[in-house]
C-alpha positions in Angstrom: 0.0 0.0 0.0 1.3 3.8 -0.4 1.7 5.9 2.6 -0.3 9.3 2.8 3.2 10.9 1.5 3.8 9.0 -1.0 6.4 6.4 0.5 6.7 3.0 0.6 7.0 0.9 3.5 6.6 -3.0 4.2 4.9 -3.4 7.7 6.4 -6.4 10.3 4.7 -9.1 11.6 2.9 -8.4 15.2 5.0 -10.4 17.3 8.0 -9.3 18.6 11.1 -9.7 21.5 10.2 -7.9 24.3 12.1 -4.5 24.2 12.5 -4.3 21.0 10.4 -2.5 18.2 9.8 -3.5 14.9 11.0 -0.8 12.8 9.7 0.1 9.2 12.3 1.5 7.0 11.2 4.0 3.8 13.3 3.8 0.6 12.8 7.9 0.7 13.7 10.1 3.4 15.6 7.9 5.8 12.1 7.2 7.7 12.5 4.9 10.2 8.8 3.9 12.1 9.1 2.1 15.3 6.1 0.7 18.1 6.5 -0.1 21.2 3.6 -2.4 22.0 2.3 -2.3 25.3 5.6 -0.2 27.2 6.9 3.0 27.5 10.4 3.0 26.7 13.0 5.0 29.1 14.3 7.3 26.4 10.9 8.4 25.5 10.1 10.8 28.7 12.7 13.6 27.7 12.3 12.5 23.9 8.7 13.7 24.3 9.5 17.3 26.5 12.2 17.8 23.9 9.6 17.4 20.6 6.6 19.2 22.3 7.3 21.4 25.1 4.0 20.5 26.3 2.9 19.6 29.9 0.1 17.8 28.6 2.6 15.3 26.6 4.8 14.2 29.5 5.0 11.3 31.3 4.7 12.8 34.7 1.2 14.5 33.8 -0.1 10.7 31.8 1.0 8.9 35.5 -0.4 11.5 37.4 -4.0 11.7 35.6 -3.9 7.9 35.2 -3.7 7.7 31.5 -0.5 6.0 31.4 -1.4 2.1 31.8 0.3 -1.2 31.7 -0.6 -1.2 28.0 0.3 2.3 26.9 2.4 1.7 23.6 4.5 4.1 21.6 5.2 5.2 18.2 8.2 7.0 17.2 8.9 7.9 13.8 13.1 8.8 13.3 14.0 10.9 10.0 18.0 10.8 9.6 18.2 9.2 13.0 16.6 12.1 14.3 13.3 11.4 16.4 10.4 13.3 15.0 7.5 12.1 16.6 6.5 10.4 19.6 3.0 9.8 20.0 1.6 7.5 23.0 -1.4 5.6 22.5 -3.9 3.0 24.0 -6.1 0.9 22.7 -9.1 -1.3 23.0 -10.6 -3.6 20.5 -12.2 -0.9 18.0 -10.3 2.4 19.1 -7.3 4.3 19.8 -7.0 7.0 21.9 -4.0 9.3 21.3 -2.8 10.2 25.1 -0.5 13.5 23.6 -2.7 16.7 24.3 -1.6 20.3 23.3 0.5 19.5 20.7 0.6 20.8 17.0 1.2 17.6 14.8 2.0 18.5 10.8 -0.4 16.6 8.3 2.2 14.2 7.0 3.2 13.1 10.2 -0.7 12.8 11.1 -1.5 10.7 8.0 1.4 8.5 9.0 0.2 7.8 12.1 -3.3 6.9 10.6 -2.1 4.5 8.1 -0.1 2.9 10.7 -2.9 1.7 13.2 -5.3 1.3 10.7 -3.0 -1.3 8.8 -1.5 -2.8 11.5 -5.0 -3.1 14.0 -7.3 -4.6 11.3 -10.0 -4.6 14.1 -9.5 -0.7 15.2 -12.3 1.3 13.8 -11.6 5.1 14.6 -8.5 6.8 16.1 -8.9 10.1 18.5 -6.8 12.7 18.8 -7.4 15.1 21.5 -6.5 19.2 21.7 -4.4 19.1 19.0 -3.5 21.5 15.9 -3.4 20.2 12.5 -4.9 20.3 9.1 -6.4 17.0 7.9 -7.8 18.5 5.0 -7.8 15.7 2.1 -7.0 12.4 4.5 -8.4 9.7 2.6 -10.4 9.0 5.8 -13.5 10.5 7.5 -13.0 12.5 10.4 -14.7 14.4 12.9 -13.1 18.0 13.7 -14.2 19.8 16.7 -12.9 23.0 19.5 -11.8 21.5 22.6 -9.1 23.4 24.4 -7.4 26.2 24.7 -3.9 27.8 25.6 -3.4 31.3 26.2 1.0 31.4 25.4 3.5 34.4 25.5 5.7 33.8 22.9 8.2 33.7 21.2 10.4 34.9 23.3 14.0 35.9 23.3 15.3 38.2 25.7 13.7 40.2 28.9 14.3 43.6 27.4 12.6 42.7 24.4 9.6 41.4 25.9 9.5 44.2 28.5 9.3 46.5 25.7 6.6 45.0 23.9 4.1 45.7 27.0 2.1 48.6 27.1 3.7 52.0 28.6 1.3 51.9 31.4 2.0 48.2 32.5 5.8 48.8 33.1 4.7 52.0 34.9 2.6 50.2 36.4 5.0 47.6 37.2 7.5 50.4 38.5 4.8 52.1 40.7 3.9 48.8 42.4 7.5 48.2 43.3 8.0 51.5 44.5 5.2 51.5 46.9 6.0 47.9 48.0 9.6 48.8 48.9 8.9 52.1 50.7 6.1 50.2 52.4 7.6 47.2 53.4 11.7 47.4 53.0 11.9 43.5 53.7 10.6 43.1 50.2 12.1 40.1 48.1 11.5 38.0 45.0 13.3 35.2 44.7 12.9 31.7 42.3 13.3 28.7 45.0 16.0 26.0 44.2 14.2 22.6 43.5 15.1 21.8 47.2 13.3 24.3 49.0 9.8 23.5 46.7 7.8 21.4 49.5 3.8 20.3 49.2 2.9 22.9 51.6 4.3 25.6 49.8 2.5 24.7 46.9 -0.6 24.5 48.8 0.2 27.9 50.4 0.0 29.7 47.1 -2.6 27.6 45.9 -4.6 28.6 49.5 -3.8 32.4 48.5 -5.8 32.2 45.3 -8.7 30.6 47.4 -8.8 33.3 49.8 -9.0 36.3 47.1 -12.1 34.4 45.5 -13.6 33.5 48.7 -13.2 37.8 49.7 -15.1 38.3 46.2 -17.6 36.0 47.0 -16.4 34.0 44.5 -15.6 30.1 43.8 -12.0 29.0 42.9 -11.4 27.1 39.5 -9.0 24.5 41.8 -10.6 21.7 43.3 -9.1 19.4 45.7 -8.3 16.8 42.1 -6.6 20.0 40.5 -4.4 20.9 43.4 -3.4 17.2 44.0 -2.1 17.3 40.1 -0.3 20.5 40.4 1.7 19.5 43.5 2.1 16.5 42.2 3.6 17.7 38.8 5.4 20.5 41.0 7.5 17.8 42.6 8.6 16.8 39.2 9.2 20.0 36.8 8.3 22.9 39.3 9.6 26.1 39.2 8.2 27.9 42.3 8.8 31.6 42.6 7.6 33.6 45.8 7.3 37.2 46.9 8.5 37.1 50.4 8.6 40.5 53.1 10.7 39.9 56.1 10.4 36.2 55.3 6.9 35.6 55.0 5.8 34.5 51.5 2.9 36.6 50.5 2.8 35.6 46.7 3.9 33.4 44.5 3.3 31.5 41.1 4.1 27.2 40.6 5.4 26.8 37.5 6.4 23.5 35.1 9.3 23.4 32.6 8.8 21.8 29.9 11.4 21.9 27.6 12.2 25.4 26.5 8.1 26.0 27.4 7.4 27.2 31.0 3.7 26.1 32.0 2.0 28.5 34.7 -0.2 26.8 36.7 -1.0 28.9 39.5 -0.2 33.0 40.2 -1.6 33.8 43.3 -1.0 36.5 46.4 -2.5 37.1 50.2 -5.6 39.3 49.8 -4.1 41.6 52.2 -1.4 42.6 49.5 -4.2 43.9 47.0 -3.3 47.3 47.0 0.4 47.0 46.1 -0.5 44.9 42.7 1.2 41.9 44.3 -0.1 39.3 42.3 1.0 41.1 38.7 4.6 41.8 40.2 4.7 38.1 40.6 3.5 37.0 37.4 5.9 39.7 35.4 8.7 38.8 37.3 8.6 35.0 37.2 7.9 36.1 33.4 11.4 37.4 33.2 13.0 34.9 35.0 11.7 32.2 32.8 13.1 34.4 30.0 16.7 34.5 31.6 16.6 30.7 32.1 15.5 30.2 28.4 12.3 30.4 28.2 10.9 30.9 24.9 7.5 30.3 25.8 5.0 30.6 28.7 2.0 29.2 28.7 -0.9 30.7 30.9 -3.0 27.8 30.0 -6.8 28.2 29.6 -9.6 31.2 30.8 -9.9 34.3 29.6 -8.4 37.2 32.2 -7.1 41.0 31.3 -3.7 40.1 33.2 -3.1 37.2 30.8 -3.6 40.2 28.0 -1.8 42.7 29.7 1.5 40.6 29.6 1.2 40.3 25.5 -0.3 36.5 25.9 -2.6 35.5 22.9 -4.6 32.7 22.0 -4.1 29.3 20.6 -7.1 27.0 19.9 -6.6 22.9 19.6 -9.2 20.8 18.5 -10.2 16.7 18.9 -10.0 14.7 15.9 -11.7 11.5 15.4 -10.8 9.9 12.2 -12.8 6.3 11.0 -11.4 3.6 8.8 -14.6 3.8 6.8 -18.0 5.6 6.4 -19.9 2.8 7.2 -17.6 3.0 10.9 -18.1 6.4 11.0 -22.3 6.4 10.7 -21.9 3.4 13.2 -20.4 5.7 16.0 -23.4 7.9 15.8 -24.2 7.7 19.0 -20.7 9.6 20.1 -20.6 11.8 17.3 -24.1 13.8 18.7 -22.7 14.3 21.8 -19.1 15.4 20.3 -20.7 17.9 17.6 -23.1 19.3 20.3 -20.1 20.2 22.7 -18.0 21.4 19.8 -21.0 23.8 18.9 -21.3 25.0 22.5 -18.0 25.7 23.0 -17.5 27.3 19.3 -20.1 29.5 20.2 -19.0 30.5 23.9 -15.8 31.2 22.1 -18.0 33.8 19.2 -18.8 35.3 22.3 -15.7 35.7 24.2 -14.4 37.4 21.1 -17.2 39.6 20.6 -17.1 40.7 24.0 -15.5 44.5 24.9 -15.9 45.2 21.1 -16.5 48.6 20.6 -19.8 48.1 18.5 -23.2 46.8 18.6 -22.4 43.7 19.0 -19.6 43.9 21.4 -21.9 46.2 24.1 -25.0 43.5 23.6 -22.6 40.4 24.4 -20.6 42.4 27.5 -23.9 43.4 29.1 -25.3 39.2 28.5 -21.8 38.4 30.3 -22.3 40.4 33.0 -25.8 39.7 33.5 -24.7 36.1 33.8 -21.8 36.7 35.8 -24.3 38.4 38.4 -26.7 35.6 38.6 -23.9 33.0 38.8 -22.2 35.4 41.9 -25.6 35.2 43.4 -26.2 31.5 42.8 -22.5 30.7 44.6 -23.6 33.3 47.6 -27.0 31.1 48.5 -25.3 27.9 48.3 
């Protein structure tokens, strides 16, 4: 059979020595397929962080949220010896479910993978990929394309002069104005990025408890349940970079971080309420940002929800979508009992994104939507307040 691009490969036989993957070797290109049935190889956890950047494509966050199995299996693909992709996957009898999330994957490298599973699991019927970027524009299969995620990133970066630059003129006075106030205020005023050592669960939990305690003074319910917390400290222990605002010693802000790569992942930015008035919180945030920068950073990634801090430190949106591609039409009408549901929460979220962008638009449209938001908002602040 011919590949998607064009190149000819002869697949192995299923069985194999145990540590050991069958490799498929193209005449073109030096392309070199390998999978690794049912194991995770060693090599593959900083393969992966080198080829993504992505905490949502390391091993740490698959063991953590449990999606990393006893029958996890990899596929690498190697160009010139060089490894190109690494995708884990796992699999039941009539699907398989891509565990890589937030990642762009190109077309070609896409189509690969596809023709892979699909000739070498004659009993697979679709393949999902979840929250990721590509174009599968003319696949020889039928998909399903649908919004799923979302990744507000600063980036690229380069150097800390450059990026301070490209903020507005009133952030960095703003910026210099907070630290002014805070040091004639409060003299014992540090910040200070914590060697691995010093990082312990209560810290964490600390800065995690400061975000709580802002939302609870605004009446207000905190996105991190007691699930989220457990994954952040547990992910903290692994790639944290923990940065705190301390005055005479006390930390009274601070932001847990995950490196990735050259990708720096914030996961929580938080300060005491008491702090409020010096701008605490955005001090953090800007100089973790620069820090990141100085350690080579060339991205940070403020993850999902919509804020005007994320904006106001030059972050902008990326979108990633869940693909579900059949072998056949007559598979792909068979799953139509998923594919409602899917489409319905592709549609939902497609149009709370419509609305997201329309809002704060100076025009018709904009003032209609931000006065429906904050109508809502209201009702859902009032909702939280009786319960």
């Amino acid at each position: 059979m011919k590949w998607p691009n064009e190149v000819q490969v002869t697949l192995p036989d299923q069985g194999r020595t145990t540590g050991n993957a069958p490799q498929l070797s193209a005449k073109a290109g030096h392309l070199v397929m390998e999978c690794y049935e049912d194991e995770v190889p060693q090599f593959v956890d900083a393969e992966i962080a080198r080829r993504y950047g992505s905490l949502f494509s390391t091993i740490p966050h698959f063991r953590q949220t449990g999606k990393l199995t006893a029958t996890t299996s990899t596929y690498i693909t190697r160009k010139n010896g060089n490894v190109e992709t690494v995708l884990l996957f796992n699999r039941s009898e009539k699907q398989v479910m891509v565990l890589n999330e937030l990642i762009p994957i190109s077309k070609t490298e896409a189509g690969e993978f596809i023709a892979f599973v699909f000739a070498r699991y004659g009993l697979v019927s679709n393949i999902v990929f979840n929250a990721i970027t590509s174009d599968l524009r003319g696949l020889r299969y039928p998909y399903q394309q649908f919004l799923c995620a979302e990744d507000i990133v600063i980036g690229p970066l380069t150097n800390v002069d450059e990026y301070s630059a490209s903020l507005s003129k009133n952030y960095r006075k703003s910026v210099r104005r907070c630290t002014n106030a805070l040091l004639r205020s409060h003299p014992g005023y540090r910040f200070a990025i914590l060697p691995p050592e010093a990082v312990s669960e209560d810290l964490v939990r600390q800065i995690i408890g400061f975000n709580k305690a802002r939302m609870a003074e605004k009446e207000k319910m905190s996105a991190y349940t007691d699930e989220e917390c457990d994954w952040i400290v547990a992910l903290a222990s692994k790639l944290g970079v923990v940065s705190v605002i301390t005055i005479d010693g006390k930390v009274c802000a601070g932001t847990v971080c995950c490196q990735v790569g050259h990708g720096f992942h914030m996961l929580v930015s938080a300060h005491h309420p008491d702090y409020n008035q010096f701008g605490m919180g955005m001090l953090c945030c800007y100089r973790s940002i620069c820090e990141y920068i100085e350690r080579g950073g060339t991205q940070v990634h403020l993850l999902w929800g919509r804020h005007a801090y994320k904006t106001s430190l030059g972050a902008t949106s990326r979108q990633f979508d869940r693909f579900a591609v059949y072998r056949s039409r007559v598979d792909y009408w068979r799953d139509a009992d998923k594919l409602a549901p899917a489409a319905a929460a592709g549609y939902l979220r497609e149009a709370r994104l419509w609305l997201m962008n329309a809002e704060g638009q100076d025009n018709f449209k904009g003032r209609i939507v931000t006065t429906m938001w904050r109508v809502l908002r209201q009702i859902k602040q009032r909702v939280v307040a009786i319960k």
